[in-house]
C-alpha distance (Angstrom), angle and dihedral (degrees) to the residues before:
residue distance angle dihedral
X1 . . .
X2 4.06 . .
X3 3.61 120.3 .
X4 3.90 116.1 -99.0
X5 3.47 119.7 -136.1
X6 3.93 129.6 -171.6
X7 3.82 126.6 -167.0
X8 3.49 109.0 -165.4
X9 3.63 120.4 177.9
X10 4.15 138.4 125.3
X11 3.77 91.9 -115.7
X12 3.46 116.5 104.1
X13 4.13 111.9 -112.2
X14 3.65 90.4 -160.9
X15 3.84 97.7 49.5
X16 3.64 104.6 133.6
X17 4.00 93.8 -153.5
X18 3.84 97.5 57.4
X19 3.64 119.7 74.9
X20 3.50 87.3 -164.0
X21 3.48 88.1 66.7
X22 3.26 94.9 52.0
X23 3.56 98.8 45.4
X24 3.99 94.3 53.3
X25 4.11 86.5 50.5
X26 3.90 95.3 42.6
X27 4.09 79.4 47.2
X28 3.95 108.6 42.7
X29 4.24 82.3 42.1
X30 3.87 86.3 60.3
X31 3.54 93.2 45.6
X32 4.07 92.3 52.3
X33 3.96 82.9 53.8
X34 3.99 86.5 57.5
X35 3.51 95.3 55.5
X36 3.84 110.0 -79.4
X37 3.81 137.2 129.5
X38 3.75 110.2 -132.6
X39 4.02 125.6 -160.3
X40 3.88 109.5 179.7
X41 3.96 110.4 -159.7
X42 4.20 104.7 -166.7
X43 4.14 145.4 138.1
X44 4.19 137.2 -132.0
X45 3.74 84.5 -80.7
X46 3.70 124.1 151.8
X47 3.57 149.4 175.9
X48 3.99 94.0 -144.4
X49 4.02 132.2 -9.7
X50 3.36 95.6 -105.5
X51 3.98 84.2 68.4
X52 3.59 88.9 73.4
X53 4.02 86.5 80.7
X54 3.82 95.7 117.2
X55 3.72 93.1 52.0
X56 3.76 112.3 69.6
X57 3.68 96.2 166.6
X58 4.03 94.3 35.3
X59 4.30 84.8 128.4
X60 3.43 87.3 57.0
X61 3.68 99.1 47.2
X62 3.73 81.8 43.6
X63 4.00 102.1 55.9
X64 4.22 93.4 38.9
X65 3.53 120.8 96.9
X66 3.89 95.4 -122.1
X67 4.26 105.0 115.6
X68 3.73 85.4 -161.1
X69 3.78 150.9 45.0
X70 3.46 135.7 -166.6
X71 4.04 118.4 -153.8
X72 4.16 118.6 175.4
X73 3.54 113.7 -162.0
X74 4.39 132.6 152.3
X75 3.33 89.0 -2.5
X76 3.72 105.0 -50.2
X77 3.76 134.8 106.8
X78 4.36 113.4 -134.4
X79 3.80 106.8 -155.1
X80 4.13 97.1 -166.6
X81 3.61 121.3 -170.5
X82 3.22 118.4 -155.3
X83 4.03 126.9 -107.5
X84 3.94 127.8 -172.4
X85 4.01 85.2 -138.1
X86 3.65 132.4 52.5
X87 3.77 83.4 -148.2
X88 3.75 130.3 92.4
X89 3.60 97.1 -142.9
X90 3.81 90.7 53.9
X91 3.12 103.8 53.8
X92 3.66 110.2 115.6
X93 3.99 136.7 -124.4
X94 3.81 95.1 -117.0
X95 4.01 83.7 49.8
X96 3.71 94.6 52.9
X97 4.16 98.7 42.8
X98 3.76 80.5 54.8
X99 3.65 95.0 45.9
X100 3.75 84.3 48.7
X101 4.14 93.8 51.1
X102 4.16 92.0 53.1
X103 4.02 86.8 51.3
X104 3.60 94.5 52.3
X105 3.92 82.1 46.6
X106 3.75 86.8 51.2
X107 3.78 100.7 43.7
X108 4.25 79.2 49.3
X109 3.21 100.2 47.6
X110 3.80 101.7 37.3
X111 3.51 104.5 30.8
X112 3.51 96.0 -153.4
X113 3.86 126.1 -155.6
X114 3.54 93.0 -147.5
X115 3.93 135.6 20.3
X116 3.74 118.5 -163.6
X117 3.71 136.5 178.0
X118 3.54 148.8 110.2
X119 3.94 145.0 -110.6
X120 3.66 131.5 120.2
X121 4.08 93.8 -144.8
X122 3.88 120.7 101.1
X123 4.35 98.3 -98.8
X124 3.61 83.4 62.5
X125 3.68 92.5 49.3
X126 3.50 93.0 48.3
X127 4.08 93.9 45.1
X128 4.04 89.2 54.4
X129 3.87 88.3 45.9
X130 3.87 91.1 53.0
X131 4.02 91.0 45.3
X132 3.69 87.0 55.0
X133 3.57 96.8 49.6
X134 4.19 93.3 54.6
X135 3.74 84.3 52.2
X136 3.76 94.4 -100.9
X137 3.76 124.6 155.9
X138 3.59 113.2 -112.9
X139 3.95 123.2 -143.5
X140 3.96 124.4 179.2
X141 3.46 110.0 -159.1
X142 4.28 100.5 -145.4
X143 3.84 111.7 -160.8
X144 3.88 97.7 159.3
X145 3.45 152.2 48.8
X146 3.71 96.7 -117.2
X147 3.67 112.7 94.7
X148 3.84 101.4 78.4
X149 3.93 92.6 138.8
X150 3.80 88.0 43.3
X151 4.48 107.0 110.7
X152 3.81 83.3 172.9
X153 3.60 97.9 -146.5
X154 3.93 106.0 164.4
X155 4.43 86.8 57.4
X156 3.65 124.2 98.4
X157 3.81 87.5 -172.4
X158 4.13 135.3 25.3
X159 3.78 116.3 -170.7
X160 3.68 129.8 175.1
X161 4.45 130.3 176.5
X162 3.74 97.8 -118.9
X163 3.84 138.3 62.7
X164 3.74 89.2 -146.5
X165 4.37 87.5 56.1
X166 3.87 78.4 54.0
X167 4.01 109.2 54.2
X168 4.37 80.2 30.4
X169 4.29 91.3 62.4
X170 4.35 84.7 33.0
X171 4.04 91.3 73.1
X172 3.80 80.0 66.6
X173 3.43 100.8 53.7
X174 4.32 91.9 -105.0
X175 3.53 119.0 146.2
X176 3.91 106.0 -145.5
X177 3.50 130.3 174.6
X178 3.97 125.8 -136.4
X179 3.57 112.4 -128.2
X180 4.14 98.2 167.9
X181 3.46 124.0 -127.8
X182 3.93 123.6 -52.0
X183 3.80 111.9 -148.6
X184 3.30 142.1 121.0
X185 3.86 116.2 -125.3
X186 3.99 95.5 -156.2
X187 4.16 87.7 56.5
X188 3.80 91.5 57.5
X189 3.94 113.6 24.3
X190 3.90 115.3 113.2
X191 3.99 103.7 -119.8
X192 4.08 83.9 -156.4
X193 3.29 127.2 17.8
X194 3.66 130.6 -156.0
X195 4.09 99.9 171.8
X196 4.15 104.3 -150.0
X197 4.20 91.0 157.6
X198 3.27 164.3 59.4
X199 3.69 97.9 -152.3
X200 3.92 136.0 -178.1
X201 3.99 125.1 -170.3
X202 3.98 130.9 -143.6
X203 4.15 98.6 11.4
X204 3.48 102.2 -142.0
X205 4.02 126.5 140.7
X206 3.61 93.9 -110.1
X207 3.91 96.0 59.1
X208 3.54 93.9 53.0
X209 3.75 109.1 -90.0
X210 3.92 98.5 156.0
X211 3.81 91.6 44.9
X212 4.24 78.0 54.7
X213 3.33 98.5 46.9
X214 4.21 87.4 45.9
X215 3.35 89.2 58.8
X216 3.68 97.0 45.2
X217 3.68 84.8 57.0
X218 4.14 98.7 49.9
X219 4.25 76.4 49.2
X220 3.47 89.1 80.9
X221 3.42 106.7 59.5
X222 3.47 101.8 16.9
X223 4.21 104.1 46.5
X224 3.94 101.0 3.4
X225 3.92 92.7 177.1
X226 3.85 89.2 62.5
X227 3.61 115.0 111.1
X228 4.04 116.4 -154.3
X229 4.42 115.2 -150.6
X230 3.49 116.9 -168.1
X231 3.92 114.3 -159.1
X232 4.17 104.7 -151.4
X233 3.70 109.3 -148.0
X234 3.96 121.5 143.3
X235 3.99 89.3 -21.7
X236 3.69 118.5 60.2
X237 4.13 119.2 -139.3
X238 3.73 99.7 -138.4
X239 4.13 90.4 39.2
X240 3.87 94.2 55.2
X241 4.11 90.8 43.3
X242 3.77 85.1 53.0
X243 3.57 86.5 68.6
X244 3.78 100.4 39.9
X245 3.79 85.7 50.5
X246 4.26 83.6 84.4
X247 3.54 87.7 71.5
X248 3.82 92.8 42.6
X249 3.64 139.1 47.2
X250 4.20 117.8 -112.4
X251 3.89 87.4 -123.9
X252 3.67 97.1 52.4
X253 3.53 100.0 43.0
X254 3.57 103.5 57.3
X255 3.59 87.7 34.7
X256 3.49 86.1 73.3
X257 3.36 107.8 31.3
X258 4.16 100.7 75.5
X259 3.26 96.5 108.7
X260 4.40 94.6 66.6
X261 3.88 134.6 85.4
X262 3.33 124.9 -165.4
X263 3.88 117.9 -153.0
X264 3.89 118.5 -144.5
């Protein structure tokens, strides 16, 4: 008998602006190829709106009356429950004790070997806790560099897709485990190219937006026919520079930074 597996977690694992997201799908579709039987437990949650992509009619799932939606695709079965936001931190109390009552139904129901996810917000917290308790191995599926106060005490296993993720979460005494990267290079290779950019996704502090922005700056003088795109995801350009401006003056900084577009 194969090994069941269910992700459960409000973040969208078909939201097109998270490469988390599309890491843990490219991942848990692998693993169905090995051999195991995937349930994936999740909400309309997204990093930006233009993650939506994959869901045409999400308005009209939206504005129905239906609390949840089943999708089946590579092998897996997406139980959605609906939220009134597409945004984690909207997503209401009554919405998460629901949430909460279909993955008990789940964890009934499916009696999974293994539940896997991620989230740093209490529901997850509580969903890991829960897993534990049924004697259910835990696995948190760590795709950034985020979770420095994170001890991860309700996990039996933490695995990330880079070495560097791994020595990064060792300065705080985490054990994680390097899976490599899950992706498929047909899914995201440019059949023609027609480079116009230097361009960085998801502008947040921990990816390296000030180094960006740096070199944006040195663009000027250095390689003025370089253009600079900025791909907003989760982190938002002009939010992020609002905190590098302590380190630089208004003037100079947007002096210098002409020469970059951001892209909603």
């Amino acid at each position: 008998m194969s090994k069941k597996i269910l992700w459960a977690s409000l973040y969208s694992l078909h939201d097109t602006s998270s490469g988390a997201a599309i890491s843990s799908r490219t991942q848990l579709e692998e693993l169905v190829k090995q051999g195991f039987t995937v349930k994936v437990l999740t909400a309309f949650v997204f990093d930006n709106p233009r993650g939506t992509s994959m869901f045409p009619d999400l308005d009209e799932k939206l504005n129905s009356e239906r609390r949840i939606f089943t999708v089946s695709a590579d092998g897996i079965e997406y139980v959605y429950v609906k939220t009134a936001s597409r945004y984690v931190n909207e997503v209401t109390v009554a919405e998460e004790n629901f949430f909460l009552q279909v993955y008990f139904d789940m964890l009934r129901r499916f009696q999974p070997d293994i539940m896997m996810g991620y989230g740093g917000e209490p529901l997850s917290f509580i969903m890991r806790r829960e897993a534990k308790a049924r004697g259910i191995s835990v696995v948190y599926n760590l795709c950034n560099g985020s979770h420095q106060n994170f001890r991860f005490p309700d996990v039996d296993l933490i695995i990330t897709k880079s070495r560097a993720t791994v020595d990064y979460y060792a300065r705080w005494g985490n054990a994680v485990r390097n899976t490599g990267v899950f992706i498929r290079p047909e899914s995201v290779r440019a059949l023609k190219r027609e480079p116009k950019y230097i361009t960085f996704i998801n502008p947040t502090p921990e990816k390296g937006t000030a180094l960006f922005a740096r070199l944006a700056m040195m663009s000027k003088k250095e390689l003025p026919d370089e253009k600079f795109l900025v791909v907003q995801s989760r982190g938002h350009f002009q939010t992020t520079l609002r905190q590098i401006q302590n380190f630089a003056t208004h003037t100079h900084t947007h002096t210098h930074l002409q020469n970059l577009k951001t892209h909603p």
